[in-house]
GUTI-283875 format. One record per residue: residue number from 0; residue in one letter; x, y, z of N, C-alpha, C in turn. Coordinates in steps of 0.001 Angstrom, whole numbers, plus 500000, padded with zeros to 6 digits. Atoms other than C-alpha are relative to their C-alpha. Layout:
REM residues N
+-----+------+--------+--------+--------+--------+--------+--------+--------+--------+--------+
| pos | code |    npx |    npy |    npz |   capx |   capy |   capz |    cpx |    cpy |    cpz |
+-----+------+--------+--------+--------+--------+--------+--------+--------+--------+--------+
| NUM |    A |      X |      Y |      Z |      X |      Y |      Z |      X |      Y |      Z |
...
+-----+------+--------+--------+--------+--------+--------+--------+--------+--------+--------+
REM end
This chain:
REM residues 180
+-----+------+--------+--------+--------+--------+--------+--------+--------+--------+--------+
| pos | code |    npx |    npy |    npz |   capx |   capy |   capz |    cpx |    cpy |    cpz |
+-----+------+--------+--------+--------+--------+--------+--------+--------+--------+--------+
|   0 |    X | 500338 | 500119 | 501400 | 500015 | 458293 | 659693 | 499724 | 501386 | 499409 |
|   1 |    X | 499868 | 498354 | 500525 | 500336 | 461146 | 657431 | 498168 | 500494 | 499538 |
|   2 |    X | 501154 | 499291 | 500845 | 496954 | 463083 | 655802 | 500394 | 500227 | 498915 |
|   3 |    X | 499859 | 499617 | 501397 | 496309 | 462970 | 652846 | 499330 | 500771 | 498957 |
|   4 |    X | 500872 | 498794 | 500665 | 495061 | 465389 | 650265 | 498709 | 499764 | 499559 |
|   5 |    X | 501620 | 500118 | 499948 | 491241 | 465822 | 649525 | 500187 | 500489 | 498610 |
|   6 |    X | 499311 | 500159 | 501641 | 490866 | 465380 | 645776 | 498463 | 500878 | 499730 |
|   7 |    X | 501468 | 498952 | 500120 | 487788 | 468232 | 644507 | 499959 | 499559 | 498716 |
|   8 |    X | 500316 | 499728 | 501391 | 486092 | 468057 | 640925 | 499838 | 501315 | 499882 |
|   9 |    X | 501010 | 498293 | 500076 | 485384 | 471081 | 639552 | 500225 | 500100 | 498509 |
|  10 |    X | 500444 | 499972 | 501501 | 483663 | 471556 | 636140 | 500511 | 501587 | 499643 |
|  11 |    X | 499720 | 498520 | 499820 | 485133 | 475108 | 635286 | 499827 | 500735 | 498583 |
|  12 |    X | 500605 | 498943 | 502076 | 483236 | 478051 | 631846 | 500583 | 500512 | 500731 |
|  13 |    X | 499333 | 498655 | 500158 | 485835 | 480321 | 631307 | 499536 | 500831 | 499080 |
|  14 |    X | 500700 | 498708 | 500860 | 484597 | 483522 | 629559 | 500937 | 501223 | 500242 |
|  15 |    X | 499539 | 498964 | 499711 | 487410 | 485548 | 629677 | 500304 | 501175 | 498271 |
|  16 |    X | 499586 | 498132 | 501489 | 487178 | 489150 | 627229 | 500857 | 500342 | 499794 |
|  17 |    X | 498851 | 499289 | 500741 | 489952 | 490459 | 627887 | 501101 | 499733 | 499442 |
|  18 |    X | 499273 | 501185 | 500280 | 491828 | 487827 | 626888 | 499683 | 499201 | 498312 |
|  19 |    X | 501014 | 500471 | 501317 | 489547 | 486687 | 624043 | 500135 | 498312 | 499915 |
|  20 |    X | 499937 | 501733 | 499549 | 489623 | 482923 | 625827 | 498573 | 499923 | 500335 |
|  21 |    X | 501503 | 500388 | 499696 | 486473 | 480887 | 626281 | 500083 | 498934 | 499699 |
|  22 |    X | 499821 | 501694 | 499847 | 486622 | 477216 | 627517 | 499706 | 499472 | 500946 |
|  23 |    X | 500743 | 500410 | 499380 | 485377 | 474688 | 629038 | 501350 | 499328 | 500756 |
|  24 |    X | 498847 | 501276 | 499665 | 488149 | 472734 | 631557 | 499382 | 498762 | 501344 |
|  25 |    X | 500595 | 501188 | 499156 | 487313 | 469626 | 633677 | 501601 | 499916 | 500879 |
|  26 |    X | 498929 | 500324 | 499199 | 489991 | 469564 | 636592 | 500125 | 498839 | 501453 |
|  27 |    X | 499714 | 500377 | 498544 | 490748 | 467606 | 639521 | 501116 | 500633 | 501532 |
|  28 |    X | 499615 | 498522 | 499085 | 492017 | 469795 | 642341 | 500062 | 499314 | 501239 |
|  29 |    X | 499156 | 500515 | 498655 | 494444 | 468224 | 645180 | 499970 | 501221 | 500912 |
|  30 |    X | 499514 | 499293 | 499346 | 494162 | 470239 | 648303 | 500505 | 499547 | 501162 |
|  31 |    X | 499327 | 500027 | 499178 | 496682 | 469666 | 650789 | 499612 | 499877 | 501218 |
|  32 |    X | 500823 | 500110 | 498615 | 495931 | 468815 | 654307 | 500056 | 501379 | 501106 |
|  33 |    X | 499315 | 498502 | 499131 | 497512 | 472153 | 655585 | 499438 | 501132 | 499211 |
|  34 |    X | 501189 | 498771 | 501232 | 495421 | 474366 | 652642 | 498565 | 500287 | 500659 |
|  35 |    X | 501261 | 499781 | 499715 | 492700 | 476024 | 653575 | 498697 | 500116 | 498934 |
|  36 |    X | 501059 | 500097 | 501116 | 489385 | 476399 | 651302 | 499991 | 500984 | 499608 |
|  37 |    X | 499656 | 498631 | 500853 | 490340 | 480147 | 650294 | 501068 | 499893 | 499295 |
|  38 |    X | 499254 | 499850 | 500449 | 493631 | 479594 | 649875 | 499804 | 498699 | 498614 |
|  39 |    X | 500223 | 500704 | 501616 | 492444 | 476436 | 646954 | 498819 | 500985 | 499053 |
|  40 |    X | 501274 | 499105 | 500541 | 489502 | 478961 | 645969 | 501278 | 500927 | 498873 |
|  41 |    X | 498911 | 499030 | 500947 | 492602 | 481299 | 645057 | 501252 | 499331 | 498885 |
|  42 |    X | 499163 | 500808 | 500811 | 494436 | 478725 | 643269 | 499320 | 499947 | 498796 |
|  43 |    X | 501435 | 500264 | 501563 | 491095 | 477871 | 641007 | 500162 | 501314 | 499341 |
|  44 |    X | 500261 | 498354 | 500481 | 490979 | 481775 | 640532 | 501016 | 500329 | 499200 |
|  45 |    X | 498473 | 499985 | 500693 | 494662 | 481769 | 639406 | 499831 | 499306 | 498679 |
|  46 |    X | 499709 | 500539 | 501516 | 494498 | 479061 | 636927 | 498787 | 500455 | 498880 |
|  47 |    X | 500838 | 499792 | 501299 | 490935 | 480776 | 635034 | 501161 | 501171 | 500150 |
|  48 |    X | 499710 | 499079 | 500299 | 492440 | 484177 | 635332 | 501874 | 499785 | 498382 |
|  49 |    X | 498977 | 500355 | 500900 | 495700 | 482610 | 633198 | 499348 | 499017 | 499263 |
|  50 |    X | 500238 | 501174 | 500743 | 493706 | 479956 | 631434 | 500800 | 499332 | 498547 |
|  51 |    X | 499875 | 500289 | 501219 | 495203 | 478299 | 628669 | 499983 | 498223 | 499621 |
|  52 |    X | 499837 | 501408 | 500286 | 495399 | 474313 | 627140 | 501055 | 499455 | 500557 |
|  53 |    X | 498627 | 500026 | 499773 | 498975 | 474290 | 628174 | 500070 | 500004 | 501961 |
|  54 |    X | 499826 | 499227 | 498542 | 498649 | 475821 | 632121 | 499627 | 499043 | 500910 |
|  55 |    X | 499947 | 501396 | 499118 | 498912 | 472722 | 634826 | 500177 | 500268 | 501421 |
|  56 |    X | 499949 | 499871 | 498520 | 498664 | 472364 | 638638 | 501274 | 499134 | 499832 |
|  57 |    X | 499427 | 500235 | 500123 | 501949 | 471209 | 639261 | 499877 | 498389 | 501268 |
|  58 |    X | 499836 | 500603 | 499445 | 502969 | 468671 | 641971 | 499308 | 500041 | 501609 |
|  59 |    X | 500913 | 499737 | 498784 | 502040 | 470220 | 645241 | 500380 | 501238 | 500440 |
|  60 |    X | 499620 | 498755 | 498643 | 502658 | 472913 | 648042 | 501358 | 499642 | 500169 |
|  61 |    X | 498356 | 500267 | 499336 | 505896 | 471465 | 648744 | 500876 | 499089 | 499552 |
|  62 |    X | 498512 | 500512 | 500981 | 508157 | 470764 | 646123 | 500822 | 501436 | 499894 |
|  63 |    X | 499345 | 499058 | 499985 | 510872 | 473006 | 646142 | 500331 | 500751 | 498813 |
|  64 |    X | 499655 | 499308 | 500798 | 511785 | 473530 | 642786 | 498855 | 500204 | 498741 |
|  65 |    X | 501010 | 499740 | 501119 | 508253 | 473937 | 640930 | 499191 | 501227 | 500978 |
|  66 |    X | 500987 | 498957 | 499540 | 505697 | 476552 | 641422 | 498755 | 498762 | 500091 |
|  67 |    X | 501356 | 500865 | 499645 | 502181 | 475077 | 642552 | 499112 | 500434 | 498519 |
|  68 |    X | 500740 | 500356 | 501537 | 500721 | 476247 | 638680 | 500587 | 500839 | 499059 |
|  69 |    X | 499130 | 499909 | 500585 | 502647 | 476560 | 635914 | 500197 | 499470 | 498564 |
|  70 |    X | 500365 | 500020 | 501472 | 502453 | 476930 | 631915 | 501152 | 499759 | 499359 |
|  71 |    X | 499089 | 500349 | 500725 | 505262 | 474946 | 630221 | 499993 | 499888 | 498388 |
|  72 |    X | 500232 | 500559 | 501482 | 506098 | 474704 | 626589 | 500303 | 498461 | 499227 |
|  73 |    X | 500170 | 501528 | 500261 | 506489 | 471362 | 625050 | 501622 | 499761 | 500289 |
|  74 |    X | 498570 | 500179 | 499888 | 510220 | 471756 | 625475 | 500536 | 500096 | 501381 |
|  75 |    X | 499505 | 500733 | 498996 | 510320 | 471526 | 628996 | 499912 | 501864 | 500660 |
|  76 |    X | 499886 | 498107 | 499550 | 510826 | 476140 | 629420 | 498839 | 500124 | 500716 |
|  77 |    X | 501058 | 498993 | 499281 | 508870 | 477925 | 631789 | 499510 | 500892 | 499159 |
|  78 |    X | 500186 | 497859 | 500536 | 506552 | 480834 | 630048 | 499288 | 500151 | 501059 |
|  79 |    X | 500636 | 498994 | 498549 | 504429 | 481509 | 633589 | 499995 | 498854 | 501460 |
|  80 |    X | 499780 | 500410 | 498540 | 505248 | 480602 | 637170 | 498862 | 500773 | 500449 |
|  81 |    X | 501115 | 498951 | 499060 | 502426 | 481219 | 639581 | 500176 | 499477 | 501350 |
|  82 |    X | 500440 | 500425 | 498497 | 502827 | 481397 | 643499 | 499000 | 500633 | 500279 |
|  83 |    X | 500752 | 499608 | 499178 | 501013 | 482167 | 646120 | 500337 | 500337 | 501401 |
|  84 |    X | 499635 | 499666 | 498717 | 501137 | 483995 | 649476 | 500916 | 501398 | 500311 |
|  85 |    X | 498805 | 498699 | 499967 | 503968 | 486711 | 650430 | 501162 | 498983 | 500133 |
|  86 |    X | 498612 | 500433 | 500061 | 507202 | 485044 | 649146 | 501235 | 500691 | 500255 |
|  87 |    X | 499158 | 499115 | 499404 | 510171 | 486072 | 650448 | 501079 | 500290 | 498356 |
|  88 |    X | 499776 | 499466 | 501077 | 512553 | 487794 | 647829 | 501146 | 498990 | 499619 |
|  89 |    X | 499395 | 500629 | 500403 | 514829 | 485136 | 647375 | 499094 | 498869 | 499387 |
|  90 |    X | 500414 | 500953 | 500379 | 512342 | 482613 | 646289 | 499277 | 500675 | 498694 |
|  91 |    X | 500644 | 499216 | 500908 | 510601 | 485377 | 643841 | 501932 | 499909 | 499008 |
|  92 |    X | 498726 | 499724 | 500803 | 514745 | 485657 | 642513 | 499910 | 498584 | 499242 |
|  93 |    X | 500112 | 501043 | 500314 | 514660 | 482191 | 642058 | 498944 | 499653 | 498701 |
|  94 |    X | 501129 | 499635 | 501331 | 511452 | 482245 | 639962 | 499791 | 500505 | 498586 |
|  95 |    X | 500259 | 499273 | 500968 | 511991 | 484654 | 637855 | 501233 | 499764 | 498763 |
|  96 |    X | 498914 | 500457 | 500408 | 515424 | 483573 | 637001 | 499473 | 498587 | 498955 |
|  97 |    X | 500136 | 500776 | 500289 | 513752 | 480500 | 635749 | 498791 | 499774 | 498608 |
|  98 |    X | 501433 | 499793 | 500763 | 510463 | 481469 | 633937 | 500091 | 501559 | 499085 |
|  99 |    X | 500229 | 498618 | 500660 | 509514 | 484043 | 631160 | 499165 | 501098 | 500711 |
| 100 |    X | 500760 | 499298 | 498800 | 506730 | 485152 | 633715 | 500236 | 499683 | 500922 |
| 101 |    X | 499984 | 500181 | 498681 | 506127 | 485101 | 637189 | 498885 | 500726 | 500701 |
| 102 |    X | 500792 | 499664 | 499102 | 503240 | 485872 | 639076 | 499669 | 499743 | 501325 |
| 103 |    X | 499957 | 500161 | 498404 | 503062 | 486407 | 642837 | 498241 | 500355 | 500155 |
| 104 |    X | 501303 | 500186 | 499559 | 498920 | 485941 | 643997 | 500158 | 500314 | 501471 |
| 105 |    X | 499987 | 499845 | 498332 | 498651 | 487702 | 647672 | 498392 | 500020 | 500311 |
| 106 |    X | 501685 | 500369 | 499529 | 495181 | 487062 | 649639 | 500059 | 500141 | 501362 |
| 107 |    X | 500263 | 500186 | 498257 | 495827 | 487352 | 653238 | 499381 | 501586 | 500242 |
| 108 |    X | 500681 | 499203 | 499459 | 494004 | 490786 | 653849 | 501032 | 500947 | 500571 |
| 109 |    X | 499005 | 498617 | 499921 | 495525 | 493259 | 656279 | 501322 | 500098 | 500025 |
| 110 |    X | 498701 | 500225 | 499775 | 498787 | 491615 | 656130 | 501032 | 500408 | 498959 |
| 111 |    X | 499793 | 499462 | 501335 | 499067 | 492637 | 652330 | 501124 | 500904 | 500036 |
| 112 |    X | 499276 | 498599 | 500271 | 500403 | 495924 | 652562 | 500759 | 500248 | 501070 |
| 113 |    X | 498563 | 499857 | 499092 | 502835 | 495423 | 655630 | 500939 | 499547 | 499150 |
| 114 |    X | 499254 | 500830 | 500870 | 504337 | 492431 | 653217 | 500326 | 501071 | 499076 |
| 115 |    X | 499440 | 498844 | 500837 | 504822 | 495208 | 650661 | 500921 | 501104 | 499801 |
| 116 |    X | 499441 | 498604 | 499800 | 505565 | 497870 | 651969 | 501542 | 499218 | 500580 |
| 117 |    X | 498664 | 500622 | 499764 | 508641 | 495888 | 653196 | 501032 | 499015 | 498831 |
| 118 |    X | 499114 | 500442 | 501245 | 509364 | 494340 | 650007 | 499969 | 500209 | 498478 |
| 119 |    X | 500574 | 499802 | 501338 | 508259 | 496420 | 647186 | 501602 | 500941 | 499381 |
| 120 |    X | 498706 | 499572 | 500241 | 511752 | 498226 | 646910 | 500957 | 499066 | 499039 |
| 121 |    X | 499217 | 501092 | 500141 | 513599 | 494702 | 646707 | 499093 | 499080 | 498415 |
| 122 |    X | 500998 | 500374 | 500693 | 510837 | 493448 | 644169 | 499880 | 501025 | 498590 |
| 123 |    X | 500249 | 498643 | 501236 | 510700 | 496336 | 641731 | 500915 | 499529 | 498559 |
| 124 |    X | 499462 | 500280 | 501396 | 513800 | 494781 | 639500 | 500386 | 499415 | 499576 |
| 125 |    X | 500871 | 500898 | 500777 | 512168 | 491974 | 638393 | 498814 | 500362 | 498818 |
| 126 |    X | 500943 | 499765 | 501671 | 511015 | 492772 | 634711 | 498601 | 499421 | 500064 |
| 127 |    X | 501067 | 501591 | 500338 | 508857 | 489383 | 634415 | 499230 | 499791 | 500840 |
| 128 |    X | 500615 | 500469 | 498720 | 507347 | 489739 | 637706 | 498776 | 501125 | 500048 |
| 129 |    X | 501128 | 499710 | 500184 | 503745 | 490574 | 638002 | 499053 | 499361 | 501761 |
| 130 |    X | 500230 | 500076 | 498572 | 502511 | 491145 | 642000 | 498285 | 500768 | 499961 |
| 131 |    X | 501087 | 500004 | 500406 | 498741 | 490695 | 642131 | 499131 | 499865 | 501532 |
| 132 |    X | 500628 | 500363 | 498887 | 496548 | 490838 | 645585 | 498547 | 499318 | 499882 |
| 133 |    X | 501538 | 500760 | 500089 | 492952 | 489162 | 645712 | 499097 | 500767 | 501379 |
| 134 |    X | 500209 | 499232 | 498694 | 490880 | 491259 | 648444 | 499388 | 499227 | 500908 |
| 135 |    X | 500071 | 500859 | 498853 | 490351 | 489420 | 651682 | 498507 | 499977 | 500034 |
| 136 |    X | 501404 | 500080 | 499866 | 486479 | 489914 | 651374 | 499439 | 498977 | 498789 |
| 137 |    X | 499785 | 500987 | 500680 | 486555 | 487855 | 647976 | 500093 | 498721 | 499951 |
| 138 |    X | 499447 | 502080 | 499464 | 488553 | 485214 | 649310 | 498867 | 499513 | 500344 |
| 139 |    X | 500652 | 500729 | 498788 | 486499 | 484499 | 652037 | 498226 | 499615 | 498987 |
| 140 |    X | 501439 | 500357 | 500484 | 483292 | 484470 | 649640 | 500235 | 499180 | 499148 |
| 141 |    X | 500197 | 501051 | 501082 | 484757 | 482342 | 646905 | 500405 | 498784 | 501091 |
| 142 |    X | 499756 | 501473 | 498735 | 486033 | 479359 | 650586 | 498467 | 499662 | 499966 |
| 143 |    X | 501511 | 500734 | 499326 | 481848 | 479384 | 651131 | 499740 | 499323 | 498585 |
| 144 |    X | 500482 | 500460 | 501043 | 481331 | 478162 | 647261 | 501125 | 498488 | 499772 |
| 145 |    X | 499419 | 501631 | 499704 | 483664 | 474710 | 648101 | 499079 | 499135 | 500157 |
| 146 |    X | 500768 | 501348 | 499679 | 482342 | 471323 | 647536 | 500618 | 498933 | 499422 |
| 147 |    X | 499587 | 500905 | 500201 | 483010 | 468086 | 646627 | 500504 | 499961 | 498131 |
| 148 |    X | 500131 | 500186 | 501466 | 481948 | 468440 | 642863 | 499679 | 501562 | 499891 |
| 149 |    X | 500325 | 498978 | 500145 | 481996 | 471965 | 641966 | 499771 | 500231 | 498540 |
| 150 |    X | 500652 | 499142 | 501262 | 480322 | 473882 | 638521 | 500429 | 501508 | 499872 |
| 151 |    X | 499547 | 498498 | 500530 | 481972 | 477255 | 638024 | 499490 | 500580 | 498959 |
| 152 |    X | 499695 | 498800 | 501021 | 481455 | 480241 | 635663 | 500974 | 500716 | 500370 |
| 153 |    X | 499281 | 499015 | 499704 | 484135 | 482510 | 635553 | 500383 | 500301 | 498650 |
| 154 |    X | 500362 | 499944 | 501120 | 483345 | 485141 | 633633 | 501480 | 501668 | 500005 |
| 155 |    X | 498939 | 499187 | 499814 | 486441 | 488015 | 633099 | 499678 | 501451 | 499273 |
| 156 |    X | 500255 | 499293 | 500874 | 485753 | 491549 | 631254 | 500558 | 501082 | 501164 |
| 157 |    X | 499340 | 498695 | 499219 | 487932 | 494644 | 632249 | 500551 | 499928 | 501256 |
| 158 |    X | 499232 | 500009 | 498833 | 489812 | 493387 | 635070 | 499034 | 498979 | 501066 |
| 159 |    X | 500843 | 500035 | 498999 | 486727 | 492645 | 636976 | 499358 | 498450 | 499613 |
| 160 |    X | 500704 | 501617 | 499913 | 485902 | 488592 | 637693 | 498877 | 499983 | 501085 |
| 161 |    X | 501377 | 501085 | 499380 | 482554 | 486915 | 638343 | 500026 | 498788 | 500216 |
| 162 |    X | 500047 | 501677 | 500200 | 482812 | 483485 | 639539 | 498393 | 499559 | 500691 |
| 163 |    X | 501470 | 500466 | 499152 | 479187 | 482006 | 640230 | 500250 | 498308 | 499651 |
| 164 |    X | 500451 | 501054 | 500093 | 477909 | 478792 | 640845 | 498378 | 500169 | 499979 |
| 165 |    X | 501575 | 500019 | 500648 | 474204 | 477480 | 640795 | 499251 | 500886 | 501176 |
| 166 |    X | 500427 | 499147 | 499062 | 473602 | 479496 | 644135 | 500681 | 501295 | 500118 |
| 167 |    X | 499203 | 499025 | 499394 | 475961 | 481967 | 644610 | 500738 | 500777 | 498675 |
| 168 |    X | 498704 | 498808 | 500827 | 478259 | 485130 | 642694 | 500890 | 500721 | 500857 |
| 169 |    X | 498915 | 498990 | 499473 | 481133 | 486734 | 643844 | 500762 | 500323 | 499262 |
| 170 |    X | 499075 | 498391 | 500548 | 482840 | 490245 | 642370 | 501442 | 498914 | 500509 |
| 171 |    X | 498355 | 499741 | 499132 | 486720 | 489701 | 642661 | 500993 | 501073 | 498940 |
| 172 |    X | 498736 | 498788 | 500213 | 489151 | 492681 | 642017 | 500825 | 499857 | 500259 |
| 173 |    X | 498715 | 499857 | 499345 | 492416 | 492238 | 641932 | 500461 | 501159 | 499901 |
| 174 |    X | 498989 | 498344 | 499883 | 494790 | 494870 | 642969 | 501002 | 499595 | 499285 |
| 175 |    X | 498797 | 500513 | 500306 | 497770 | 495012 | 640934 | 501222 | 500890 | 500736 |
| 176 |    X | 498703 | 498844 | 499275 | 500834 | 496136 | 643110 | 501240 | 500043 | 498952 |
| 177 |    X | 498877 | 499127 | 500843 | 503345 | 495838 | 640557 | 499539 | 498971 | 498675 |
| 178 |    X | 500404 | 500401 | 501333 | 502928 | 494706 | 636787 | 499182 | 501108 | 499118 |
| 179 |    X | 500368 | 498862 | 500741 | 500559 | 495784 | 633944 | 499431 | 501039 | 500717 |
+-----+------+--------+--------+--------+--------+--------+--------+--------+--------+--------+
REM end
């Protein structure tokens, strides 16, 4: 019998500045039986850092032809694809080909900058494409703030995100390897 996905609440204040967004969203948040609690931590992190009315968790981990979150217009067009992980460069071609944006989210730590350094050549000419790391010390502090029913802040000003709950804060910096 298969496993099936573990369904999270999470109440989520966006406060993002640099953006000049500030909203309240109520989500329900499928994580996969094969997902770990950083890698959905970095998903949550994904959809405030892009927040908008429009911006949707898509289907799952493993549909082939959607991204896992993804900001459609009412007409059906891609304007932002978001993965996750180190995609290989045919699935980033694919992407970008399809969407006005594209954002690649990396989080695995020291594995980062091997993945790069091996595909930042091949990656470079993609206009629309926007390659973003999350630092492995981050991750691992926004996996301990998982629960059933979660309460977020996430608050954004100059690059630099705060996500707290009623116990806890954690800094996250992204690196940007290629984009703005």
């Amino acid at each position: 019998m298969a496993l099936k996905a573990t369904v999270f609440k999470v109440s989520l204040q966006i406060a993002d500045m640099d953006r000049a967004y500030y909203s309240d969203h109520q989500l329900m948040l499928a994580q996969h039986p094969s997902e770990t609690d950083d890698r959905m931590m970095v998903r949550l992190l994904a959809f405030a850092m892009n927040a908008s009315e429009s911006l949707a968790f898509s289907k799952g981990m493993n549909v082939d032809d959607e991204p896992e979150l993804w900001d459609k217009t009412l007409s059906g067009e891609i304007d932002l694809w978001i993965e996750f992980g180190q995609s290989d460069e045919k699935w980033i071609r694919k992407a970008c080909g399809r969407a006005k944006a594209v954002q690649l989210i990396t989080y695995a730590g020291r594995s980062v900058p091997i993945w790069w350094k091996q595909n930042e050549a091949a990656l470079a000419r993609y206009n629309n494409l926007t390659v973003t790391n999350i630092p492995e010390d981050a991750v691992k502090a926004m996996g301990q703030m998982v629960g059933k029913n979660m309460a977020l802040q996430i608050n954004i000003c100059e690059g630099q995100i705060w996500i707290s709950d009623a116990n806890d804060s954690v800094l996250v910096e992204p690196e940007i390897l290629k984009g703005e």
